[in-house]
Structure formats: C-alpha cells, structure tokens
N, CA, C and O atoms as a Tripos MOL2 file, in Angstrom:
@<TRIPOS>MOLECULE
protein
  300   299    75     0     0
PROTEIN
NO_CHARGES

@<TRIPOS>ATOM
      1 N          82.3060  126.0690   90.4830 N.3       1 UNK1
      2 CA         82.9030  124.9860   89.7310 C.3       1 UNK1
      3 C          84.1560  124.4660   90.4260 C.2       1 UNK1
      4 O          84.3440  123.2780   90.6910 O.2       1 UNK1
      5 N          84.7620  125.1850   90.6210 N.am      2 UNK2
      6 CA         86.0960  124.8300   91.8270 C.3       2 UNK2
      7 C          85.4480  123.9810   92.7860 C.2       2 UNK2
      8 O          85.6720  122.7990   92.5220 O.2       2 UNK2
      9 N          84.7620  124.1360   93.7530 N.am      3 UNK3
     10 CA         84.1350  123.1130   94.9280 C.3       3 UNK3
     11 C          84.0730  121.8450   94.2320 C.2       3 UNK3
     12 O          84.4930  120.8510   94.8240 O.2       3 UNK3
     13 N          83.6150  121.7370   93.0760 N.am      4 UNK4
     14 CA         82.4000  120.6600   92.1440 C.3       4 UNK4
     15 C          83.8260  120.1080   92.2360 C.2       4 UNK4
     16 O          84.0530  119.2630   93.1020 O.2       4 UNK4
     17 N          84.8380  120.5230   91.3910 N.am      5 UNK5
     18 CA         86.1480  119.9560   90.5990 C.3       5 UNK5
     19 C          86.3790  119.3710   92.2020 C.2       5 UNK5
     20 O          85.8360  118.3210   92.5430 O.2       5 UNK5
     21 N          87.1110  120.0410   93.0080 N.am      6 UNK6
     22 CA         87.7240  119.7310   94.4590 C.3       6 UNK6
     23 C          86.9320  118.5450   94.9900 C.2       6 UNK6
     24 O          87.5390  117.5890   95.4730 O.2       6 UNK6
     25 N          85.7330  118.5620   94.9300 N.am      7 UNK7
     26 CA         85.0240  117.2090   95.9890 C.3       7 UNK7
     27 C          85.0500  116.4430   94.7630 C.2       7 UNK7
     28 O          85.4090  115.2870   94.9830 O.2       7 UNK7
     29 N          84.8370  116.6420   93.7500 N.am      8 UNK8
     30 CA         84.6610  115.4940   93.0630 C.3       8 UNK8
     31 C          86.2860  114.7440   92.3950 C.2       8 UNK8
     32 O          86.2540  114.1830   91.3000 O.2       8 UNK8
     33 N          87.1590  114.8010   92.9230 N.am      9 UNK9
     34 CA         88.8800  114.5930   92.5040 C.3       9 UNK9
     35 C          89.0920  114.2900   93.8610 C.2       9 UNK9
     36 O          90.2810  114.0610   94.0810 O.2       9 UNK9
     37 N          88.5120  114.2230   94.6490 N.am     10 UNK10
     38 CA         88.6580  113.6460   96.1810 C.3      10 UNK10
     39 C          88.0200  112.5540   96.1390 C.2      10 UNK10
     40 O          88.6750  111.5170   96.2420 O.2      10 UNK10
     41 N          86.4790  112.4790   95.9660 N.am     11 UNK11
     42 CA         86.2470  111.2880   95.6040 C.3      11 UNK11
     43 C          86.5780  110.2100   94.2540 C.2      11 UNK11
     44 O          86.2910  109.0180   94.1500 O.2      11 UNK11
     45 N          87.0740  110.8430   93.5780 N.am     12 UNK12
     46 CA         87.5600  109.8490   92.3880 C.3      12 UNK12
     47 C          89.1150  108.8680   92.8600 C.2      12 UNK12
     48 O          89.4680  107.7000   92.6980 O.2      12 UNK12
     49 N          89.5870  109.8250   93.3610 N.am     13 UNK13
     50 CA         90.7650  109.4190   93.9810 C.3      13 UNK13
     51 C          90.6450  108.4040   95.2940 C.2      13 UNK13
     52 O          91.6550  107.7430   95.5360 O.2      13 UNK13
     53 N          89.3820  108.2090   96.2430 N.am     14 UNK14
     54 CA         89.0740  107.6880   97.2470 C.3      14 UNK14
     55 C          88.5140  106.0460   96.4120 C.2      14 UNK14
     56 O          88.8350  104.8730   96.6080 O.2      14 UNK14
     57 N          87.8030  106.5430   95.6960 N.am     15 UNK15
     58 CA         87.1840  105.3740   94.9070 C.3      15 UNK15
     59 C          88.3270  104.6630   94.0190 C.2      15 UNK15
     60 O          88.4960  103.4560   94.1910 O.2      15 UNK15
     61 N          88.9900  105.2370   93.2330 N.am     16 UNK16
     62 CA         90.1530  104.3560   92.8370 C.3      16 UNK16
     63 C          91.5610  103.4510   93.7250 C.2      16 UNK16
     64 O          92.4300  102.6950   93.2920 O.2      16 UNK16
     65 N          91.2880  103.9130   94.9750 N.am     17 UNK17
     66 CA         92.4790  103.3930   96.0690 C.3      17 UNK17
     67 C          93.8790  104.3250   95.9020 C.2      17 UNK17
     68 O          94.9810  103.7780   95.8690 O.2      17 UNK17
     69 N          93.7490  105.5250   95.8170 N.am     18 UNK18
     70 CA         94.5980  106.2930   95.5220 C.3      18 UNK18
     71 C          95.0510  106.3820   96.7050 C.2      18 UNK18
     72 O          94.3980  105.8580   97.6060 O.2      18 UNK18
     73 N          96.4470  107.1590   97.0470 N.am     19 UNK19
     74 CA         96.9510  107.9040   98.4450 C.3      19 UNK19
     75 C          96.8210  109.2240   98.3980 C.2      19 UNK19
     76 O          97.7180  110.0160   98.1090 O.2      19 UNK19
     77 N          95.4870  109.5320   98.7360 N.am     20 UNK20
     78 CA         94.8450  110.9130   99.2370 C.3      20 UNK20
     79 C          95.7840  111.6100   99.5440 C.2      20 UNK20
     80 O          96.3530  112.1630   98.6020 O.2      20 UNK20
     81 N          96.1730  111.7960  100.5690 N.am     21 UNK21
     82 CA         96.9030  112.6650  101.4930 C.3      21 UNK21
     83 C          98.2850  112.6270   99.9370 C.2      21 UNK21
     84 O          97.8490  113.6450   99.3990 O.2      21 UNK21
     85 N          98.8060  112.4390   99.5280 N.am     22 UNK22
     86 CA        100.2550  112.4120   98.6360 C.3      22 UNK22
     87 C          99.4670  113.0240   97.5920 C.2      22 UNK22
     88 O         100.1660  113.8060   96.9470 O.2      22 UNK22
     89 N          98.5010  112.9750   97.2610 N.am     23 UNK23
     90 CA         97.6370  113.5040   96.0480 C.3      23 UNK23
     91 C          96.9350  114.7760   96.5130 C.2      23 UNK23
     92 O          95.9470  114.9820   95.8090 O.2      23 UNK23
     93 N          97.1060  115.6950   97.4540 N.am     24 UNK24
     94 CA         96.3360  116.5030   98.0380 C.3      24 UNK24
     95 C          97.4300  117.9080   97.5950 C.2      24 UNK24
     96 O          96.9570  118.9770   97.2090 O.2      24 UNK24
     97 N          98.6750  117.7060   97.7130 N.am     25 UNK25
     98 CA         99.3490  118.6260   96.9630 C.3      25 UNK25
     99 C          99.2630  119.3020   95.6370 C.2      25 UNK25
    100 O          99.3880  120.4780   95.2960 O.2      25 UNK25
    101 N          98.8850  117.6500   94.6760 N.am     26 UNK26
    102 CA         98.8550  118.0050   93.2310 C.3      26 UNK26
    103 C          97.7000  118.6840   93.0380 C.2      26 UNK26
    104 O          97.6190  119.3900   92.0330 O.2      26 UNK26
    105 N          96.3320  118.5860   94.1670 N.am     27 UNK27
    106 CA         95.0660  119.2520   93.6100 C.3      27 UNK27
    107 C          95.4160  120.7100   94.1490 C.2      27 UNK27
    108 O          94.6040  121.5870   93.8530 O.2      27 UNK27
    109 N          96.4390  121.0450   94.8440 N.am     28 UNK28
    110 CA         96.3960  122.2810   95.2420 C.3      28 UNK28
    111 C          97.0490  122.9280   94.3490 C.2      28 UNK28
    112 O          96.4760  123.9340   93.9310 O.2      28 UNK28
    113 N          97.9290  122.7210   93.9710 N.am     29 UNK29
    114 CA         99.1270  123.0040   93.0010 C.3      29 UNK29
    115 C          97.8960  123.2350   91.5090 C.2      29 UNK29
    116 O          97.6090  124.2270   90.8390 O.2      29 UNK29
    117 N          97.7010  122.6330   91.4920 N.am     30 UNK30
    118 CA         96.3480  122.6440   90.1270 C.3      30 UNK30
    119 C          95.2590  123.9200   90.3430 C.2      30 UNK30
    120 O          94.9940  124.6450   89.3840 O.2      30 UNK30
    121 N          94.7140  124.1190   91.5250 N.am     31 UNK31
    122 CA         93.8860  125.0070   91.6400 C.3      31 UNK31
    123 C          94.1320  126.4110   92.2360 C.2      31 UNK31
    124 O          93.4450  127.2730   92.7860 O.2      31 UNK31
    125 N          96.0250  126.1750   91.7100 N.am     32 UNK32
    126 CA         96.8720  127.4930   92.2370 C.3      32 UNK32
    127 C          96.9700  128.2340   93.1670 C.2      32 UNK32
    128 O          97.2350  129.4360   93.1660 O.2      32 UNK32
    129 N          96.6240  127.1180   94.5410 N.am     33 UNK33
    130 CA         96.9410  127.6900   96.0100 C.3      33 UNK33
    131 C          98.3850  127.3900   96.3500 C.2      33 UNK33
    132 O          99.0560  126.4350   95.9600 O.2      33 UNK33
    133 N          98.6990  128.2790   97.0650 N.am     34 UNK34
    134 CA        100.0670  128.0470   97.7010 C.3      34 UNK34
    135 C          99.8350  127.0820   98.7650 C.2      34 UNK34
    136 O         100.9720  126.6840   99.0190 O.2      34 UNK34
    137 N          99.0770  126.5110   99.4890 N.am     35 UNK35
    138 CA         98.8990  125.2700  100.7150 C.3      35 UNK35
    139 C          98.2240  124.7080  100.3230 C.2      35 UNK35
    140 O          97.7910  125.0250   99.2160 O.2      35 UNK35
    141 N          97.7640  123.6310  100.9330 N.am     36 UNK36
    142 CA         96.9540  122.5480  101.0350 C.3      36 UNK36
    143 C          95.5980  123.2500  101.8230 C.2      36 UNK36
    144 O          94.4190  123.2950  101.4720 O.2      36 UNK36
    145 N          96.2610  123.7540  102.9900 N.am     37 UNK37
    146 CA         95.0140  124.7540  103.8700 C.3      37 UNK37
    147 C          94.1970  125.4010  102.9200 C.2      37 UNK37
    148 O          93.0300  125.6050  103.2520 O.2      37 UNK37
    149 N          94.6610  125.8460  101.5540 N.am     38 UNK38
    150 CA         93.6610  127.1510  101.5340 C.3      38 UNK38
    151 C          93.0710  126.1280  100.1080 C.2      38 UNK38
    152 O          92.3640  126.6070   99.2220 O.2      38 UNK38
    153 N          93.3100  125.3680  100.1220 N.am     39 UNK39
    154 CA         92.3190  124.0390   99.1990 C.3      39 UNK39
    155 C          91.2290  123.3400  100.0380 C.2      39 UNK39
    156 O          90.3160  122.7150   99.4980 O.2      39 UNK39
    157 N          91.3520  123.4660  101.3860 N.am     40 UNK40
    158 CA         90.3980  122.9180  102.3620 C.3      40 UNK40
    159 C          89.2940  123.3940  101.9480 C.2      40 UNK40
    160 O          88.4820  122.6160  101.4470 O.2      40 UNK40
    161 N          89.0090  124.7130  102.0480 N.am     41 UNK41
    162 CA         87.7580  125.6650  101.3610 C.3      41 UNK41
    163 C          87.1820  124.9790  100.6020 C.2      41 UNK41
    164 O          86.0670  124.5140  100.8390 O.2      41 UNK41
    165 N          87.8140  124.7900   99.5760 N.am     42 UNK42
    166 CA         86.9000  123.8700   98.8640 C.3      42 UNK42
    167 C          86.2520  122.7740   98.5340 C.2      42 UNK42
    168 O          85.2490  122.5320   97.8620 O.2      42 UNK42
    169 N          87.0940  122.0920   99.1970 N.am     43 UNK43
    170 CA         86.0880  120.8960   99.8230 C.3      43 UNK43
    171 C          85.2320  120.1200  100.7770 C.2      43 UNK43
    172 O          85.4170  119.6750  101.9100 O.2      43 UNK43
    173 N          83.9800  120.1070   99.7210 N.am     44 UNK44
    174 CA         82.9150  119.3910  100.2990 C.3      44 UNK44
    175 C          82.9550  117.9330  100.8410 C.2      44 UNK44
    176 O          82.6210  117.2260   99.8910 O.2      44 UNK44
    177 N          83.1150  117.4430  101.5250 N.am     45 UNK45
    178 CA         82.9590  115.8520  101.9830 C.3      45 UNK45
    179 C          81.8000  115.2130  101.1270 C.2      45 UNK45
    180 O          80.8000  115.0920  101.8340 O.2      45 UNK45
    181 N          81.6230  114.8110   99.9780 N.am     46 UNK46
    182 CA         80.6450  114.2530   99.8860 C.3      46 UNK46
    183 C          79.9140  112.7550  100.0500 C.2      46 UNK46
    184 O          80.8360  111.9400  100.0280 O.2      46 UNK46
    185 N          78.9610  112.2350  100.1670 N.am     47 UNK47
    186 CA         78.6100  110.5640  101.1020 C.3      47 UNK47
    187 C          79.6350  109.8970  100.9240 C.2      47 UNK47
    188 O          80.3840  109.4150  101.7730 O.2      47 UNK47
    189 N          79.7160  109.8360   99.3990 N.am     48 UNK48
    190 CA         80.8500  108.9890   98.9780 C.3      48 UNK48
    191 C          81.8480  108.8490   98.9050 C.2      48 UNK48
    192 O          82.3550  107.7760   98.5780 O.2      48 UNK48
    193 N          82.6750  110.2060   99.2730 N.am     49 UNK49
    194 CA         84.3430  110.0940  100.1010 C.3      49 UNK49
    195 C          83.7250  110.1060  101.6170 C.2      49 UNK49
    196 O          84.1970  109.4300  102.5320 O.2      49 UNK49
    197 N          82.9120  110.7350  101.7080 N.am     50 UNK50
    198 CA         82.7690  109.9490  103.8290 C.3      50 UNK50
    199 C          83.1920  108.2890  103.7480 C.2      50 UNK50
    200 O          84.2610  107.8070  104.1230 O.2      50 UNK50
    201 N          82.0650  107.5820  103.1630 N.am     51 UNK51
    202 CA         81.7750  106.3280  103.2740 C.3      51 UNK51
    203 C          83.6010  105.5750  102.7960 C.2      51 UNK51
    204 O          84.2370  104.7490  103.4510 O.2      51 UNK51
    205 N          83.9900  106.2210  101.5160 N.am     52 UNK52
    206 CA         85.2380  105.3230  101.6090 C.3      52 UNK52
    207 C          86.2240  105.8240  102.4930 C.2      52 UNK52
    208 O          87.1000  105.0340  102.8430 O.2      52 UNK52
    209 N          86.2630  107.5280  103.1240 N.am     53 UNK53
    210 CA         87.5460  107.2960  104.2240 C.3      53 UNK53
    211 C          87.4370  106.6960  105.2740 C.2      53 UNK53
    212 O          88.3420  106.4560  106.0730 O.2      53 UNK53
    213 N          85.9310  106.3070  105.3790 N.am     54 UNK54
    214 CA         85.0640  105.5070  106.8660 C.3      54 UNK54
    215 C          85.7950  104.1060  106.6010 C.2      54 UNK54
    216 O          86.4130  103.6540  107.5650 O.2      54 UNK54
    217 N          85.8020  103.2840  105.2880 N.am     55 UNK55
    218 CA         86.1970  102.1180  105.1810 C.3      55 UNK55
    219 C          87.5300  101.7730  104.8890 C.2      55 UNK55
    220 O          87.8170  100.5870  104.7270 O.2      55 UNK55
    221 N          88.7380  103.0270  104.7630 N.am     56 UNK56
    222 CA         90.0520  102.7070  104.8730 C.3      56 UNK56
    223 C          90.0700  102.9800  105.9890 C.2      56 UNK56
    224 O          90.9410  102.2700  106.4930 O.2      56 UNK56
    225 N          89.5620  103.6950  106.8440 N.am     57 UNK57
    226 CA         90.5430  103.7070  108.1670 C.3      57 UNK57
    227 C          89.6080  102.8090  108.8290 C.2      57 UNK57
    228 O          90.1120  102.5570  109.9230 O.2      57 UNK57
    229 N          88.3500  102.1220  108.6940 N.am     58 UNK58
    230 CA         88.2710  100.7930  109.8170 C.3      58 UNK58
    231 C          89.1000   99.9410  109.3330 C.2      58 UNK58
    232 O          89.3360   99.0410  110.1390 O.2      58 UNK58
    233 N          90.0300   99.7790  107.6490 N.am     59 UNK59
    234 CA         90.7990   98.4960  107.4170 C.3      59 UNK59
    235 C          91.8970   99.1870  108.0430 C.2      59 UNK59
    236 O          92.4180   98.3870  108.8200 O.2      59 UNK59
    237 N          92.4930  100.2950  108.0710 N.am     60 UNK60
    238 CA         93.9630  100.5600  108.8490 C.3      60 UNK60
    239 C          93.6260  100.1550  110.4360 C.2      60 UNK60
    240 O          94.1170   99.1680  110.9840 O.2      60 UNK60
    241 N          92.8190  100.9720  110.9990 N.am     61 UNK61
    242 CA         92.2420  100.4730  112.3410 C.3      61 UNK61
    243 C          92.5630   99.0020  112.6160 C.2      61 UNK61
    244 O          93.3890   98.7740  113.4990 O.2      61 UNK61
    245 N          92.1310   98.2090  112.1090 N.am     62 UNK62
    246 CA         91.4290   97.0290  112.3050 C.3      62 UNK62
    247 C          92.4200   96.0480  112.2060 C.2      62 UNK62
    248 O          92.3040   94.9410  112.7310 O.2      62 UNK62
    249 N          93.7960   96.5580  111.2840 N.am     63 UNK63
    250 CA         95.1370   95.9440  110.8200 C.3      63 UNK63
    251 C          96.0080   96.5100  111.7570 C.2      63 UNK63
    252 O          97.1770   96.3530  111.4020 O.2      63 UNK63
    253 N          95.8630   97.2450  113.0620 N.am     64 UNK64
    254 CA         96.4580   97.8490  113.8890 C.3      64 UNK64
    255 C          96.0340   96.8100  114.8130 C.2      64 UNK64
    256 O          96.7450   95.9230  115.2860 O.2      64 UNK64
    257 N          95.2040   96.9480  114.9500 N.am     65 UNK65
    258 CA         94.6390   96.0150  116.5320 C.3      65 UNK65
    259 C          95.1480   94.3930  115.9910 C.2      65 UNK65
    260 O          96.1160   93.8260  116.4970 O.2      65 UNK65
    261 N          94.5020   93.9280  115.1390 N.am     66 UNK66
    262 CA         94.6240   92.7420  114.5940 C.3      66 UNK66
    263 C          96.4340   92.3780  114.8100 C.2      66 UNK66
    264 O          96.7800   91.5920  115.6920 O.2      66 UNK66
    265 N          97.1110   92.8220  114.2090 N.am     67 UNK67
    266 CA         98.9020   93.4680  114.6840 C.3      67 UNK67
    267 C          98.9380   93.8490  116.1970 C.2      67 UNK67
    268 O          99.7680   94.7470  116.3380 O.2      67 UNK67
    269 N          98.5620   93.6310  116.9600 N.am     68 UNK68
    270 CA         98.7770   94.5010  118.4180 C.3      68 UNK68
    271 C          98.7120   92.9510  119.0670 C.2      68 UNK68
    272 O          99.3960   93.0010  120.0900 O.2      68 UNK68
    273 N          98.1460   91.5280  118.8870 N.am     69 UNK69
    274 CA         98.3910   90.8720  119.4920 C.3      69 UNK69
    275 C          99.5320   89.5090  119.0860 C.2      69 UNK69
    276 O          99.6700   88.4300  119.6610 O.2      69 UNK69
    277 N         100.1340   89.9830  118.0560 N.am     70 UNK70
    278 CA        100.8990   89.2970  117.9380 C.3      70 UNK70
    279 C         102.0810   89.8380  118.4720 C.2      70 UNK70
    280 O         102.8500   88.9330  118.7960 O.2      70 UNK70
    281 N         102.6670   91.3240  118.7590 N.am     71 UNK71
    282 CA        103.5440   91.2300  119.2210 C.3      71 UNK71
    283 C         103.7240   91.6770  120.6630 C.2      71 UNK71
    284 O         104.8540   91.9840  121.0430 O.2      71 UNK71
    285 N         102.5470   91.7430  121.6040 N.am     72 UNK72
    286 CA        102.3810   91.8860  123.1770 C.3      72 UNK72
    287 C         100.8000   90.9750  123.2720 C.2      72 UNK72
    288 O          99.6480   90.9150  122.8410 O.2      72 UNK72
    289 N         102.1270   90.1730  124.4900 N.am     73 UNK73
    290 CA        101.0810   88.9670  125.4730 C.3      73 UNK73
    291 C         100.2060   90.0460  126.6270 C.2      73 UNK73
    292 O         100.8040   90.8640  127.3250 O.2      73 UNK73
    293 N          98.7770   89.8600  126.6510 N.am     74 UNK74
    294 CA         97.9800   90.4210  127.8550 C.3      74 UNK74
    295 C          98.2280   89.7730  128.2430 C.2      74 UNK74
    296 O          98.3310   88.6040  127.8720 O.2      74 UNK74
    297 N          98.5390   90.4970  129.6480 N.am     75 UNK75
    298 CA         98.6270   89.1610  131.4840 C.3      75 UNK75
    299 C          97.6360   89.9950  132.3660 C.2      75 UNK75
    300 O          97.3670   89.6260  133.5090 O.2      75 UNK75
@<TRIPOS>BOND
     1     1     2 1
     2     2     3 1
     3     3     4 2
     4     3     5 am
     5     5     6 1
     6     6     7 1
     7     7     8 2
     8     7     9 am
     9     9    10 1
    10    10    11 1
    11    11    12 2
    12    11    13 am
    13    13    14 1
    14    14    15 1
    15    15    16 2
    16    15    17 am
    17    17    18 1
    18    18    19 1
    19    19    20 2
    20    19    21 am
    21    21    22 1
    22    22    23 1
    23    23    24 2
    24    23    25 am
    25    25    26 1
    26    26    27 1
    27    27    28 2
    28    27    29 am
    29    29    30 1
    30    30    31 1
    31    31    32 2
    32    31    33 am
    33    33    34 1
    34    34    35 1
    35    35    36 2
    36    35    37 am
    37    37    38 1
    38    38    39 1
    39    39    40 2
    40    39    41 am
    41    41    42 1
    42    42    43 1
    43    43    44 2
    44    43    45 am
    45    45    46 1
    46    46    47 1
    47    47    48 2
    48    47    49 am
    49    49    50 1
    50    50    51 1
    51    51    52 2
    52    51    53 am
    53    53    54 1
    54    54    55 1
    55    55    56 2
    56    55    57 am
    57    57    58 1
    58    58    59 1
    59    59    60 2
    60    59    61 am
    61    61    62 1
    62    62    63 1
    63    63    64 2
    64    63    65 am
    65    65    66 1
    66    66    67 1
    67    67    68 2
    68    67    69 am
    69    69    70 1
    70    70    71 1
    71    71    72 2
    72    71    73 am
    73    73    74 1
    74    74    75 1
    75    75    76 2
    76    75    77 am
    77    77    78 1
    78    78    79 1
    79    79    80 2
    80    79    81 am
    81    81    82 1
    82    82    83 1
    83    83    84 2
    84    83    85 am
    85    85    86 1
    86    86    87 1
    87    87    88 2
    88    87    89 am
    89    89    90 1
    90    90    91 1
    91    91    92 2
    92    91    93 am
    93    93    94 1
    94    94    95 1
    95    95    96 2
    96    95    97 am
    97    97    98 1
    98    98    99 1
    99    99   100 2
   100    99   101 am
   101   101   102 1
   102   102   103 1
   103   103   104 2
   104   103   105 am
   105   105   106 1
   106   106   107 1
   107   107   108 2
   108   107   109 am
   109   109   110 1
   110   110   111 1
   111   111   112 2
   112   111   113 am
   113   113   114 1
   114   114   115 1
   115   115   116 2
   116   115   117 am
   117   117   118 1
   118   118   119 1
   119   119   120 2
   120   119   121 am
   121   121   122 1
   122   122   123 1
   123   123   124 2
   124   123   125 am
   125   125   126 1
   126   126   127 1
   127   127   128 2
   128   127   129 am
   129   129   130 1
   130   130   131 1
   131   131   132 2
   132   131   133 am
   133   133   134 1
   134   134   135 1
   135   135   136 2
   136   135   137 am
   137   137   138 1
   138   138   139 1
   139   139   140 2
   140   139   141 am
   141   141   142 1
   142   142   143 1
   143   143   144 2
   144   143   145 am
   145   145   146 1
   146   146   147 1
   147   147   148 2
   148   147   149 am
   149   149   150 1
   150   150   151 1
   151   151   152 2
   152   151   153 am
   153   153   154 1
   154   154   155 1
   155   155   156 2
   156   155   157 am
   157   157   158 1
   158   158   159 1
   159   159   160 2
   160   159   161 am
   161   161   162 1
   162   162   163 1
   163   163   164 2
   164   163   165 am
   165   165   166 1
   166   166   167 1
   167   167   168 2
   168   167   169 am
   169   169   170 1
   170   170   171 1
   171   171   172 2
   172   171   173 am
   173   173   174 1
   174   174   175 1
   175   175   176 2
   176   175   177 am
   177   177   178 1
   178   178   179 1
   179   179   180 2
   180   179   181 am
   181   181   182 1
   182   182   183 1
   183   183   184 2
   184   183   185 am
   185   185   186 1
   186   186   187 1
   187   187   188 2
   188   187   189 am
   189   189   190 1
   190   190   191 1
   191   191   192 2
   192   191   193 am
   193   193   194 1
   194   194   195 1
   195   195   196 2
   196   195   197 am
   197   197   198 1
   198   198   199 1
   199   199   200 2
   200   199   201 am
   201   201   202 1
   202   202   203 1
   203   203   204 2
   204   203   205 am
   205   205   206 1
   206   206   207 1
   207   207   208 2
   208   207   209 am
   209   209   210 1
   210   210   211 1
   211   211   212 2
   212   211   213 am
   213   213   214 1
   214   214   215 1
   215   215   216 2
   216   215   217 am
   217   217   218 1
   218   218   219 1
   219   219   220 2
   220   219   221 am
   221   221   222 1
   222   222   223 1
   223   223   224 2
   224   223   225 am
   225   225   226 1
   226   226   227 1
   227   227   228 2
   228   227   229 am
   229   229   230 1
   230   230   231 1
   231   231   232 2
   232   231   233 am
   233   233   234 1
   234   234   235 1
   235   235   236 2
   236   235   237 am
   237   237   238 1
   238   238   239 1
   239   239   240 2
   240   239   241 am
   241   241   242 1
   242   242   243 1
   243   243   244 2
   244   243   245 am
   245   245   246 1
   246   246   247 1
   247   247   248 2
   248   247   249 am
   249   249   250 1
   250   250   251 1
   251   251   252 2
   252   251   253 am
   253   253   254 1
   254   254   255 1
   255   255   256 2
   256   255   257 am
   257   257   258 1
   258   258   259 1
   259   259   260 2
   260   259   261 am
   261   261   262 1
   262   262   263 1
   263   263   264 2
   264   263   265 am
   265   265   266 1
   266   266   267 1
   267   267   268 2
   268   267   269 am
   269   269   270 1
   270   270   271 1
   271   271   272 2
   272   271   273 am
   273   273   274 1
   274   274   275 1
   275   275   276 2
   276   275   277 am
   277   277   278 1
   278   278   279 1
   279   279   280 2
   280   279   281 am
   281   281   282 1
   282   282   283 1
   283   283   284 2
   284   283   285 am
   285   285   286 1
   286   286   287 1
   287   287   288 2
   288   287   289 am
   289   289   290 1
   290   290   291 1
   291   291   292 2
   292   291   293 am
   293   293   294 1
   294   294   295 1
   295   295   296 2
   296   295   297 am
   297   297   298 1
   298   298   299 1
   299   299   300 2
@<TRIPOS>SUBSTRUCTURE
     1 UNK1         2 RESIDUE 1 A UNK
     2 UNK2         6 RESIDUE 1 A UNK
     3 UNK3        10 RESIDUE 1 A UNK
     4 UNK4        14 RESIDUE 1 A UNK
     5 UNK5        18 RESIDUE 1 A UNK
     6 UNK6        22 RESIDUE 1 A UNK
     7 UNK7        26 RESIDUE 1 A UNK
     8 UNK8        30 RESIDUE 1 A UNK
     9 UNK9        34 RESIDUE 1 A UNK
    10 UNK10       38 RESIDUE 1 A UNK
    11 UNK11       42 RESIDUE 1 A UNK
    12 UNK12       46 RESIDUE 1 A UNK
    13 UNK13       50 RESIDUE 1 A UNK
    14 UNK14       54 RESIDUE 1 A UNK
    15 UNK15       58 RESIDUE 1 A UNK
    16 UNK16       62 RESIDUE 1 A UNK
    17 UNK17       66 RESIDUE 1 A UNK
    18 UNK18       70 RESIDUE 1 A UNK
    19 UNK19       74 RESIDUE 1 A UNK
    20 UNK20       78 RESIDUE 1 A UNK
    21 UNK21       82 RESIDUE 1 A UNK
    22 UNK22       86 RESIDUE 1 A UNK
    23 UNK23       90 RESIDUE 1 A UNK
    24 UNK24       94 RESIDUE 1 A UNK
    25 UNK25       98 RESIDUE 1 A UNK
    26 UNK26      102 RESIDUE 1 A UNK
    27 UNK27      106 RESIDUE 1 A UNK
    28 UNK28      110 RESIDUE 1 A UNK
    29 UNK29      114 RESIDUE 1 A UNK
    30 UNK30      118 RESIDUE 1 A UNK
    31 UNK31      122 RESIDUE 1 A UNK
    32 UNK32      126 RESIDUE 1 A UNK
    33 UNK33      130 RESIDUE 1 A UNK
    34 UNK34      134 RESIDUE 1 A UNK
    35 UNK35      138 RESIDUE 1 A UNK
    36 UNK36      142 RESIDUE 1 A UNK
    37 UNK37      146 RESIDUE 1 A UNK
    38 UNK38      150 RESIDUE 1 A UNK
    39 UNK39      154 RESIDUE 1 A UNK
    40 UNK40      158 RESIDUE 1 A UNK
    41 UNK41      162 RESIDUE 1 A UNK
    42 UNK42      166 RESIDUE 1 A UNK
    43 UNK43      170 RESIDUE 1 A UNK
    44 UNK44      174 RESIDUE 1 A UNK
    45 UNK45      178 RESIDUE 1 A UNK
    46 UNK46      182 RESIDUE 1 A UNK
    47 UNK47      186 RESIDUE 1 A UNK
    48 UNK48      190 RESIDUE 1 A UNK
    49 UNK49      194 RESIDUE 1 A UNK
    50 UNK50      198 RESIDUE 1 A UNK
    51 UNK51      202 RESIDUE 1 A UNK
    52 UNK52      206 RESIDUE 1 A UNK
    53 UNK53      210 RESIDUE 1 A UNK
    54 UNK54      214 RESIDUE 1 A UNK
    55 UNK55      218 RESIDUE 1 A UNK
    56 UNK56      222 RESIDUE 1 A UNK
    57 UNK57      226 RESIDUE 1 A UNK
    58 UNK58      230 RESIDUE 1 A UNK
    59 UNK59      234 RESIDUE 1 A UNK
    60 UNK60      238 RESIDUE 1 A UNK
    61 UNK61      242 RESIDUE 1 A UNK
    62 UNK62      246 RESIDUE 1 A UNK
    63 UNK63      250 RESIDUE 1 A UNK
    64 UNK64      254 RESIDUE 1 A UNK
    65 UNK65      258 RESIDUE 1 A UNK
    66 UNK66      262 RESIDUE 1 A UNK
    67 UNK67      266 RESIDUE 1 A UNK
    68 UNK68      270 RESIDUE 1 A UNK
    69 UNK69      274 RESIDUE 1 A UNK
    70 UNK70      278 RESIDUE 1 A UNK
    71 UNK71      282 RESIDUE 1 A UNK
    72 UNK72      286 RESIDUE 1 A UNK
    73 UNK73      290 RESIDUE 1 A UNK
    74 UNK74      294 RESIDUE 1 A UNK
    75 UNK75      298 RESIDUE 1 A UNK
C-alpha cells in the first residue's frame, strides 16, 4: 500500500502542475522516512508521471533553447 500511496501522490501532483521536487519532502515526512532517498524505494514511475515529467522538461528544455537566442548572436 505504501508503493500504491507513493506512485500514486507523484502522479497526482504531476497531473495537477505541482512542484514535485518541493513536494517530495512532504511525502517523505508523511511516510516517516528521515530522506527523500529512502522514499525512492517506493516509487514506481508510473506511464502517467513518465509521460508528464517527459512533457515538463521538453517545455523547460524547449524555453531554454528558445531563450538561448535571444541573448547570444551565432557567427
């Protein structure tokens, strides 16, 4: 039930536009680990947090590059 709770509060949080990583404390703190590391265990990646951390980081990606030519000229 822990795994179930852990992947599934990862993806709820991915699907609502939450900040994962700032929210990764409170699930540890909740499932009474002292780190974040030893909360890793329990989570499963499932399609549907793959697919949305796949689609924030091609929009961070993509807002990096997109930003990279406005402030250096290629010669």
């Amino acid at each position: 039930m822990r795994h179930s709770f852990a992947s599934l509060r990862l993806a709820a949080w991915y699907r609502d536009g939450e900040d994962v990583v700032a929210k990764l404390p409170l699930l540890s703190t909740y499932l009474g680990h002292a780190s974040i590391a030893a909360t890793q265990r329990y989570l499963t990646i499932l399609p549907e947090t793959q697919l949305a951390a796949s689609e924030r980081f091609r929009s961070y990606g993509g807002s990096l590059i997109a930003g990279a030519g406005d402030d250096h000229a290629l010669t």
